[in-house]
N, C-alpha and C positions, 0 to 999 in steps of 0.2 A: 489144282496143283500140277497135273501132269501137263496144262498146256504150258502155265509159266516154265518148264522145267524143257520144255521142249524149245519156246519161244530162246530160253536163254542161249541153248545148245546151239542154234541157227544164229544166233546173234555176236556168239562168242567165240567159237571154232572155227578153225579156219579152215577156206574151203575143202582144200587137199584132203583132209579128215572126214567134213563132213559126204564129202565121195562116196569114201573105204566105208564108213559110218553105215548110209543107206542102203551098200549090197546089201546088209544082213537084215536092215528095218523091213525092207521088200517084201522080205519073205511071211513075215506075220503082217500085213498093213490088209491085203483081202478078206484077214481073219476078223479085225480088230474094228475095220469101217465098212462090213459088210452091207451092202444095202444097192438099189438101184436109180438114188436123187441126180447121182451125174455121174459122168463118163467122159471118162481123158479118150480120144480117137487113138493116140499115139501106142498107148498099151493095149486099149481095147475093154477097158475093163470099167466095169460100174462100181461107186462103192456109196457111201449114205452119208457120204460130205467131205469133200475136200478139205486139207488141214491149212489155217491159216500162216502167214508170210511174210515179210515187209518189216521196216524200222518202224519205230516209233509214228515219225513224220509219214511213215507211206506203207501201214500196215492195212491188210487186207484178208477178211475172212474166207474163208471158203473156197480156196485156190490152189491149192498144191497139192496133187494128186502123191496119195501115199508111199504107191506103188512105182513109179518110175521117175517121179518127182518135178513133171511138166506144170508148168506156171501158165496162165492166158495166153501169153506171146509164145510159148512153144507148140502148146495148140493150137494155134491160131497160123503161122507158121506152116504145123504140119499139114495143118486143113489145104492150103495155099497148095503148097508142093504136091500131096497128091490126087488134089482134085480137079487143078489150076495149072497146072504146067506138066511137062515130059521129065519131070525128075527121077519116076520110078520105070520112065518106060524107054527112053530114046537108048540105044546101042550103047555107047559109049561117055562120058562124062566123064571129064579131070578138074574135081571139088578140091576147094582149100576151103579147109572150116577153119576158122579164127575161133581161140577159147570155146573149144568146142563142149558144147554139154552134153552131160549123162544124158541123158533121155533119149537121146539125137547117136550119140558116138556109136555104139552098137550095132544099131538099124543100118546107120549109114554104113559101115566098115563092113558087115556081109551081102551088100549089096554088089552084086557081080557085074553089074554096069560103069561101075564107080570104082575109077584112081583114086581114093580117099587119102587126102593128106590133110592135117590134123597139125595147128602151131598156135603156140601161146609163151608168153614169160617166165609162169612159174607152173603151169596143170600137168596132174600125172598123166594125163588123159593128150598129152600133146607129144606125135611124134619129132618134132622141133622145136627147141626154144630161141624165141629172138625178140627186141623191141619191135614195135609194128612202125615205128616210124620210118625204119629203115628193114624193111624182107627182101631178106638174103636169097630173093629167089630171082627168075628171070624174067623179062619182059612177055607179055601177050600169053602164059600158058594154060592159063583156067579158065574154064566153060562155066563152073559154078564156083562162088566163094559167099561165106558164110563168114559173119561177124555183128556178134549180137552184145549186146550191152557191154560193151568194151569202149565207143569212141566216148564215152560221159569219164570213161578213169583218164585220160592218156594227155600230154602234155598242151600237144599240137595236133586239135583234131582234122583240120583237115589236111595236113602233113601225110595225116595217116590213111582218108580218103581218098590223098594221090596215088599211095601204095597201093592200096586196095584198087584202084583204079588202071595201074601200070600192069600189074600182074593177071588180070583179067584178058584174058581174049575178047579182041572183036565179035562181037555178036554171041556174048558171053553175059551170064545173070549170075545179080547176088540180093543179096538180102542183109541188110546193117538195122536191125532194130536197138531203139535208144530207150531210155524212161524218156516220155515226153510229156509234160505240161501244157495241157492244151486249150488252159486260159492264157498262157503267154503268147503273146504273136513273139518274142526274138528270144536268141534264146542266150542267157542269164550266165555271165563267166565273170569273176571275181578272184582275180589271183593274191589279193590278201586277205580272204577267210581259207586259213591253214589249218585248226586245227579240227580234226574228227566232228566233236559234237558242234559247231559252227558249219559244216561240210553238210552235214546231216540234215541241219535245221533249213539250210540255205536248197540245195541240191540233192535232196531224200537219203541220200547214205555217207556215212561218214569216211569214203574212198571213194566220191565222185568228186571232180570239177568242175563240174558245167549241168546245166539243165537245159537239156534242149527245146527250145518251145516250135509253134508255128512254122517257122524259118527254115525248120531242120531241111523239107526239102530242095530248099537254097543252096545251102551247103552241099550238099550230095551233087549239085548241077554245077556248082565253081570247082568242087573235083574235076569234072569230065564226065558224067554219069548223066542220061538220060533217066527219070524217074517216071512210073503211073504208080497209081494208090489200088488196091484193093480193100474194099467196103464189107467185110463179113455179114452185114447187113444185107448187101443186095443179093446176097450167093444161098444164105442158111437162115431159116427161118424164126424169128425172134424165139420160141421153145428150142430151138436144137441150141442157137446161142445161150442159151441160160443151162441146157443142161452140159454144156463144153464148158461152162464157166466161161465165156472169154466176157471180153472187157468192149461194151456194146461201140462206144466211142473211137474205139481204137481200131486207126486203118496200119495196114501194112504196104510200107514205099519199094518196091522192087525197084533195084538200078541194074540199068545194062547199057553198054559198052556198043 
């Protein structure tokens, strides 16, 4: 009863709420899922099962860390950043995070290396609101940008990967994680399935447009963006992957400028 009741709450709230929602869940979730089967790195914390996630079409047990509310790709992510690159160590850094998420917003924002700017649509979590097709910002300024499951909602996705591409400094990195399908080699846009439960059925959530397959890093190279893959496979050893929960299959595409 309580998962259904939970399921519904994630399926039916919308984000903004479910935000404000999870300060307060936090606080009891170490108490409730005590145990040591897995461990989100981002919090740091062990609990005796991740709560499950996802719609219908793209539901997934054992994945969402109670406590700070990291999914596979935010782990997986964070793993990258500070094990993998000078995120938490070079002097200086001017970050644009796109829809920035809980998990992430915090860490990032007291970090004393880091000009953290923060833009989305509609998030309370965003120091700026604007469409991504057009950022009201200026040419060449950011060292890091950050835009994670955003270009599957957005009209014109690779309109939005110019942007994301203009704003970036020379010799500057980001990270655009997508839901990706990775039995499809191309990836899957249909601008007359409109309504929600067709969106859903077609492209996993019922406010996506597109499903990105194989291609994706195609797309990210007709932006302008040089791409490599990282393998969590070749970095962390099949047990640490299973107790991070991540998703064994799934690489992560770093572009940079």
């Amino acid at each position: 009863m309580m998962k259904k009741f939970y399921k519904l709450l994630l399926n039916k709230l919308p984000r903004p709420l479910l935000i404000r929602l999870s300060y307060i869940f936090k606080f009891f979730a170490p108490y409730l899922y005590k145990g040591t089967a897995v461990l989100c790195p981002v919090c740091e914390k062990s609990f005796s099962t991740f709560l499950s996630y996802g719609s219908d079409v793209a539901h997934r047990e054992n994945v969402l860390c109670p406590y700070d509310l990291t999914l596979e790709r935010h782990r997986l992510m964070w793993l990258y950043l500070k094990d993998h690159s000078l995120f938490f160590k070079a002097a200086s850094l001017n970050v644009l995070h796109i829809a920035p998420e809980q998990c992430f917003y915090s860490q990032f924002k007291k970090q004393d290396n880091l000009s953290y700017l923060t833009g989305d649509l509609v998030s309370p979590l965003a120091d700026i609101h604007f469409d991504l097709h057009q950022i009201p910002l200026e040419d060449n300024r950011f060292d890091v940008v950050f835009c994670n499951h955003v270009l599957e909602h957005v009209d014109d996705a690779l309109q939005c990967m110019k942007e994301l591409y203009r704003v970036m400094k020379p010799g500057g990195f980001g990270i655009f994680q997508v839901p990706l399908d990775s039995t499809r080699a191309i990836t899957y846009e249909d601008a007359s399935i409109t309504s929600p439960k067709d969106r859903e059925l077609h492209f996993w959530q019922k406010d996506h447009v597109r499903l990105f397959g194989l291609d994706y890093p195609s797309w990210l190279e007709k932006a302008g963006f040089t791409v490599s893959t990282f393998d969590p496979l070749q970095h962390y050893s099949e047990e640490l992957v299973e107790k991070y929960r991540l998703i064994k299959s799934e690489l992560l595409y770093i572009v940079s400028k």
